[in-house]
N, C-alpha and C positions, 0 to 999 in steps of 0.2 A: 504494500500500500504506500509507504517510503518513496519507493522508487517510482513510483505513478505519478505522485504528486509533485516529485520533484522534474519528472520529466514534462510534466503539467504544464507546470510555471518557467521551466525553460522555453517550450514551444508556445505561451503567451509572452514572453519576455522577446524572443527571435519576432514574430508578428507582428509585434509593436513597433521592435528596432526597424524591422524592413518599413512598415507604414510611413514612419519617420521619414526615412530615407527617400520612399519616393514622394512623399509629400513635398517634404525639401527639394530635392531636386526639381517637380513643377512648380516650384514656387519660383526657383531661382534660375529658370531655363530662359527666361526674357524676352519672354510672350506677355507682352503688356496685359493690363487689366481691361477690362470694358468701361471706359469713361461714363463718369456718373452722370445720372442722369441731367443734373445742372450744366455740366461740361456739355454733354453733347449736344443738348439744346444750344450752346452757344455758338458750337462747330456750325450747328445745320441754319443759322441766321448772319454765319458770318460772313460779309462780301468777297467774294472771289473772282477771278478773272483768268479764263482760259486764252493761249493764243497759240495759232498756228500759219504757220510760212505757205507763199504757193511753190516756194520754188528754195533746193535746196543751195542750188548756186546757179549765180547771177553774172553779168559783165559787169563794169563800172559803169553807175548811174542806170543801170535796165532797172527797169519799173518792175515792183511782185508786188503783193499783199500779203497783210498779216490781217488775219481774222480770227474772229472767238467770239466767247459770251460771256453774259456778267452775270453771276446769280445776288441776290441779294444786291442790286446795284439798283436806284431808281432809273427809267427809261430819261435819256436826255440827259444824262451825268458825263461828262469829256473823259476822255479816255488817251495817255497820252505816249507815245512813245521813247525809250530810253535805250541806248549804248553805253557799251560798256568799253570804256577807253581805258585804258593800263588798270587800274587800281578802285576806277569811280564810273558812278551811271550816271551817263551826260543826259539831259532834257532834251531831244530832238523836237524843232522844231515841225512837229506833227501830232495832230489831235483828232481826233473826231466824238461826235456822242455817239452815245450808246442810242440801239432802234428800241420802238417798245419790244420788244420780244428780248430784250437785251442784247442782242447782238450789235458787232459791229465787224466791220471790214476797210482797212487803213490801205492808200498807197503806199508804196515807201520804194524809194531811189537812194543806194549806200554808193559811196567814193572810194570810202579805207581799204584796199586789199585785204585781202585774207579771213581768217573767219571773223565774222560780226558776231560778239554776245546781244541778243534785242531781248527788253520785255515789254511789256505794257504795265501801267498804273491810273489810278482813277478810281474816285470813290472809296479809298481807305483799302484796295485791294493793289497784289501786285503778281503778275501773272507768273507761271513756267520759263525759263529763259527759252529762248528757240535762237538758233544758229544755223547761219545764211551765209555761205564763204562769194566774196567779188574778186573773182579773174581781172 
């Protein structure tokens, strides 16, 4: 009877230790949590801005668009264009608003050789970069 008990309470002492163990390790494998519910409500009102290029390379000064859309953006809010020269995102002078559907779609004519970093900003959002190299 000795021996039962004691074999007992080892094999609930091992069960425990292993439960441990993998609890631990999903705990600490760095799979984020699910954002509470206050967070995620802030995510899904936040303004955002998608943008995409027509073309991935260009001559100097050939004309392409960038286009996208605004969620969370009022319709008619400017939407502006930016380069990224060495270190900093320059303000190009190019803007347009947003449609109501939120959408917009920008010309745009680059000079600089080689790859362009672009995004857009407007209305407290700033978009994906997109890169556009000029021949």
């Amino acid at each position: 009877m000795d021996r039962f008990r004691r074999a007992s309470a080892a094999a609930l002492l091992a069960a425990v230790a292993l439960a441990g163990a993998v609890g631990g390790a999903a705990a600490s494998s760095g799979v984020p949590a699910p954002p509470s519910g206050e967070r995620a409500q802030d995510l899904a009102t936040r303004p955002a801005l998608s943008a995409h290029a027509t073309a991935r390379s260009v001559a100097a000064w050939e004309e392409f668009r960038i286009h996208g859309s605004a969620r969370n953006i009022g319709a008619g809010t400017p939407v502006t264009l930016q380069q990224k020269q060495g270190e900093r995102w320059v303000t190009l002078p190019a803007t347009i608003r947003t449609a109501g559907s939120g959408e917009y779609s920008m010309r745009v004519k680059l000079g600089i050789q080689g790859e362009n970093a672009l995004r857009i900003v407007g209305g407290g959002a700033v978009s994906p970069v997109v890169r556009t190299t000029v021949n």
